[in-house]
N, C-alpha and C positions, 0 to 999 in steps of 0.2 A: 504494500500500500504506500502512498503518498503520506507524506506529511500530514496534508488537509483532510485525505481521504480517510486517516487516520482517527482525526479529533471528529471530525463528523459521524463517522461511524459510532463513536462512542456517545454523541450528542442523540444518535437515533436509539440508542439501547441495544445494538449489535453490538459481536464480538470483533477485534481488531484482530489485526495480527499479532500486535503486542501491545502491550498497556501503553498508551499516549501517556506525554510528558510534556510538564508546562514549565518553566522558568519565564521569568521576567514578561508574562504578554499580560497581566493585569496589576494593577494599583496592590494588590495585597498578595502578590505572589512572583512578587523580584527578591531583592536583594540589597540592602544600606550600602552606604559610597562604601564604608571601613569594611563589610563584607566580603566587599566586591574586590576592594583592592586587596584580601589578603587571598582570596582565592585566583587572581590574577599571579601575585606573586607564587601561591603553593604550586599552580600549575605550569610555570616556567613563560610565562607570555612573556613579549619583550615589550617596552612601555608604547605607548601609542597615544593616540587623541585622549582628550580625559571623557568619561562615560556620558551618554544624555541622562540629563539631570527627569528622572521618569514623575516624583514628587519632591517638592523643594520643604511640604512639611512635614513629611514619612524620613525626608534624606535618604531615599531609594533613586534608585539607579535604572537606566536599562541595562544589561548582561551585555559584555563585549560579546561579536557575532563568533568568536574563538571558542568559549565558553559554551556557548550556547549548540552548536556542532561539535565540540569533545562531546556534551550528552546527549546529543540527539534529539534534541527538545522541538515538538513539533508546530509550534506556534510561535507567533511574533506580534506586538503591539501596534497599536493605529492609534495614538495619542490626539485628544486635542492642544492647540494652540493656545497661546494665550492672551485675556484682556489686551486690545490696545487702549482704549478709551481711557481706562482707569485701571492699570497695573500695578501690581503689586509696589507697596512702597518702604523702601526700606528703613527701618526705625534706628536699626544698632546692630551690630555682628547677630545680633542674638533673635532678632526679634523685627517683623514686618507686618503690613497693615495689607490687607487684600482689598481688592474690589466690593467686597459685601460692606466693609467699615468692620471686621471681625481682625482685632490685632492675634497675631499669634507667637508665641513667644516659650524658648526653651532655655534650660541650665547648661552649661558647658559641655560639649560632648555628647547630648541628650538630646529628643525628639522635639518638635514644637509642637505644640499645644494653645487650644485658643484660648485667652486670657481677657479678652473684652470681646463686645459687640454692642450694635446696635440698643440693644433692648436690656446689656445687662443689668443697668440701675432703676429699670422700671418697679416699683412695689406690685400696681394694679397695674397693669397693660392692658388696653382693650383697642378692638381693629382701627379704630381711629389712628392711634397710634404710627399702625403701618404707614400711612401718609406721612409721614415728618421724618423718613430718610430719605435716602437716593438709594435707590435701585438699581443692582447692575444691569445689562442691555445684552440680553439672552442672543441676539443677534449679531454683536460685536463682531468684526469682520474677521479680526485677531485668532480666533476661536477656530474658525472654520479656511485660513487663507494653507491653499496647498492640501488640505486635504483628500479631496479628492485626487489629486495626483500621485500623492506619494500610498493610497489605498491602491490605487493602480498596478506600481509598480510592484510592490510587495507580491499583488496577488499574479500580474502576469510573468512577473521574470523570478519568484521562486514558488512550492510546491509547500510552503506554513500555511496552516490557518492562521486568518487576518483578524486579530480582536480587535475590534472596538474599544475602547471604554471612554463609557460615557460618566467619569466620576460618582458624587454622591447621589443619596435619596434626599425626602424630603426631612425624613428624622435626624442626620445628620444635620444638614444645612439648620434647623429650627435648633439643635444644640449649639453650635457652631453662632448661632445669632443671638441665642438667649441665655445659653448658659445652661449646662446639662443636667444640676439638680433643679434649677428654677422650669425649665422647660417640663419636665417631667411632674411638678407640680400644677403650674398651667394646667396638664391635660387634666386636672380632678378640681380643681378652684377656677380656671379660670378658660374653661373649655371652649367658648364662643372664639377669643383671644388664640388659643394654640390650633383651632381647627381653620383660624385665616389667616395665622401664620403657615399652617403646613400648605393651603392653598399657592399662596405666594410662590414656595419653595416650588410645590411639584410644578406649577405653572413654566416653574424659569428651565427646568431640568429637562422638561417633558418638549420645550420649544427645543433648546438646544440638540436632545437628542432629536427630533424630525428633523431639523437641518442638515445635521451632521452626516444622518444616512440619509438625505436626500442630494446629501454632495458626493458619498462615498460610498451607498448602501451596496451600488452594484459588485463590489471588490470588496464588501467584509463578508464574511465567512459567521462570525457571530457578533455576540454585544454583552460586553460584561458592565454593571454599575454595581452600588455597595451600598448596603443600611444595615448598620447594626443593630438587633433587634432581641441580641440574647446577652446574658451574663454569663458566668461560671457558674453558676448555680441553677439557673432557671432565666426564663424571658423577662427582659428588659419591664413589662407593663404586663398586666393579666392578659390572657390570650383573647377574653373577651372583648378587651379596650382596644387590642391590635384590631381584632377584626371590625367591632366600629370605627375607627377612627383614621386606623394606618394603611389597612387594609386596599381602602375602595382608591387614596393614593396611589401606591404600589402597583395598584390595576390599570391607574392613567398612565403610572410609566411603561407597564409591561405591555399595553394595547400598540402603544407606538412603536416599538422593536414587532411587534406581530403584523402590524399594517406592512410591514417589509419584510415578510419573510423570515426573518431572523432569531435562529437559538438565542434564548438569555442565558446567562450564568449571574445568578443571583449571587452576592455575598455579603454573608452576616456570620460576624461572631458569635462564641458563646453558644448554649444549650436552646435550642429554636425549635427540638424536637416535636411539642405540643403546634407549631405553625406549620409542619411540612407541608400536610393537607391543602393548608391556604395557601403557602408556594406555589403546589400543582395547579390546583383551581384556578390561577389568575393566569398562569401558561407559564412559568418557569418551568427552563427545563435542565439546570445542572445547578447544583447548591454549591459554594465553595465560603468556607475553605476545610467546613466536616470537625469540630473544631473535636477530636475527639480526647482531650482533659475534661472536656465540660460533664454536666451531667446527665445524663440520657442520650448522651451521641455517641453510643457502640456503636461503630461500623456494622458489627455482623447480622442485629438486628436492625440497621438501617434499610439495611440491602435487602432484608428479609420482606420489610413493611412497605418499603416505601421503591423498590429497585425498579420494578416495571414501567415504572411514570418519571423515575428521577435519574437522574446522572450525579457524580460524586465526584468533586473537584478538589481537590487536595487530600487530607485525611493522614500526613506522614507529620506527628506531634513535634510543633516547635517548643512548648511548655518544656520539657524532660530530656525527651530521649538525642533533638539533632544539638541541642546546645550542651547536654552534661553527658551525655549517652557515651559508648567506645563505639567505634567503626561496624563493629561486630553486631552487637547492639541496633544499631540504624539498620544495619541490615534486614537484620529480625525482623525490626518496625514496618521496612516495605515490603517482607511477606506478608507479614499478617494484612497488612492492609489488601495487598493485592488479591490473598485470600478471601478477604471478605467481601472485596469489592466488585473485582475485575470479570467475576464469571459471568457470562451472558453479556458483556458491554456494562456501557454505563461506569465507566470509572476514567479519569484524568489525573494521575500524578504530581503531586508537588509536595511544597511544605504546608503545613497549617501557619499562613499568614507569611509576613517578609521574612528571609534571614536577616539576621542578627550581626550584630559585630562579635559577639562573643562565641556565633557556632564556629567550631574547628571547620576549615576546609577541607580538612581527610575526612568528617563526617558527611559533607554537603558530595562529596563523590563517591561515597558509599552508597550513599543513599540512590544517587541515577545510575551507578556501575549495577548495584542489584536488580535495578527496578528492568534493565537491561536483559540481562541475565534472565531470571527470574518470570519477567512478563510478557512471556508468549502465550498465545493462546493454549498451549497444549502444560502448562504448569500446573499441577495441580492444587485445587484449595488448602490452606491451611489447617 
């Protein structure tokens, strides 16, 4: 099989030839600049351009194309561009102000995180409110200039699946603006307030994305975006409150990737178990990134309850096993998984979430030397 023929295959719930592999083609399944560099040096590369910068507040990378062909990884990124109109602004080494007015800001050596936004000194906020920002401009030319071209190329002069990503949901983007334990109270005090805030959000996401694929639709392959909607313990909000409130959202995003054809691969952290159902139902078709530390995300019974309708996009634990684990160890990790997953289709390879600066690089090539090894179709289950 091809590359594309590859991920697709596993996007319809057939078996590959061997278990598809992903590195670096979505927002939560690359790799940090310091990962990146220390796996460049482990595997002997000679220095080159410095990496595309994939997120500037993950400080993830895309995978140099060396890397990515040592493991065979069947997929590649289709990024959007960025704000012209109102670009990011830089505050200090440490710390920048985005197009939304949401500053983001990290400690030395450490990730950024949003730190203000529009709405965070609000006590009572109510929709009124929404009126007395600025807005960013979901049309922004920025966004979308070249994309279509360089979708093109990707897909006609190699044989990867072309992801999309179409960044966050609307959950995100309403934390990101309000503040993540104040928003979360919103939706129970001040629900008129958080239900025209999530409006706003999916409105700007849901434009972006029809442009994007209506610049590039014909040369993507699929569409991945991200809402986090679980914890380690259990879901983010009652499953209830999801399906009022987040739910019929998530359904304006996922209507638009379906107006085009196109597989989704959903991702949310954390324990979502209790939501697969409402996944399927609104047309997701591959979860990522399986987060399975959490609670109730056993692979084995994933695959059991939910295999025939779902694809499995990640599932190799970044919590434990690739950052403190031995090589031998990771190994194990990508039987088991592939065991639980791979049979009949429906499974995609990676880590649970980005690498790390702290995973060993002898583990991160364990991990795709097995999955290699290991996931052909004719391997038996675990």
């Amino acid at each position: 099989m091809t590359h594309r023929e590859r991920i697709l295959t596993a996007l319809r719930r057939r078996e590959p030839d061997r278990t598809p592999l992903d590195l670096g083609s979505t927002l939560a399944s690359t790799m940090t600049e310091k990962a990146h560099a220390r796996m460049r040096e482990h595997l002997g590369l000679p220095a080159g351009l410095p990496p595309i910068v994939f997120s500037k507040r993950s400080c993830t990378v895309v995978p140099d194309e060396a890397i990515l062909e040592r493991f065979q990884v069947d997929c590649r990124p289709l990024l959007l561009g960025s704000a012209e109109e109102r670009p990011d602004r830089e505050l200090s080494a440490d710390s920048f102000l985005d197009e939304w007015g949401v500053t983001w800001s990290r400690p030395v050596g450490g990730h950024f995180i949003s730190a203000g936004g529009p709405f965070y000194k609000y006590d009572e906020p109510s929709p009124a409110d929404l009126d007395s920002v600025e807005w960013p401009d979901p049309a922004d030319q920025g966004r979308f200039r070249g994309l279509g071209e360089r979708a093109r190329l990707l897909h006609e002069t190699t044989d990867f699946a072309v992801v999309l990503n179409l960044g966050v949901g609307p959950v995100h983007q309403c934390q990101f603006l309000r503040g993540y334990g104040e928003w979360l109270e919103d939706l129970v005090a001040r629900p008129v307030f958080a239900e025209a805030l999530l409006d706003r959000a999916t409105d700007f996401w849901g434009s972006v994305s029809d442009r994007a694929l209506t610049e590039a639709g014909e040369f993507v392959d699929l569409v991945w975006y991200g809402d986090d909607v679980g914890t380690q313990r259990g879901c983010l909000m009652r499953p209830d409150t999801y399906r009022r409130v987040i739910k019929p959202r998530h359904k304006r995003m996922a209507e638009v990737a379906r107006r085009y054809g196109k597989p989704i691969v959903f991702h949310s952290c954390g324990s979502v178990y209790p939501l697969i159902p409402d996944f399927i139902e609104i047309g997701i078709d591959a979860l990522n990134p399986v987060q399975v530390s959490a609670a109730r995300m056993d692979t084995r019974q994933l695959k059991r309850e939910f295999g025939r309708d779902l694809t499995f996009w990640g599932g190799v634990d970044t919590q434990l096993v690739l950052p403190w684990g031995t090589p031998e160890q990771v190994r194990d990790e990508v039987r088991r998984r592939i065991g639980d997953l791979a049979e009949g289709g429906g499974y995609v390879l990676c880590a649970v979430h980005n690498i790390q600066a702290e995973v060993p690089p002898a583990n991160v090539q364990a991990m795709y030397e097995e999955a290699l090894a290991y996931g052909r179709a004719a391997a038996p289950a675990s």
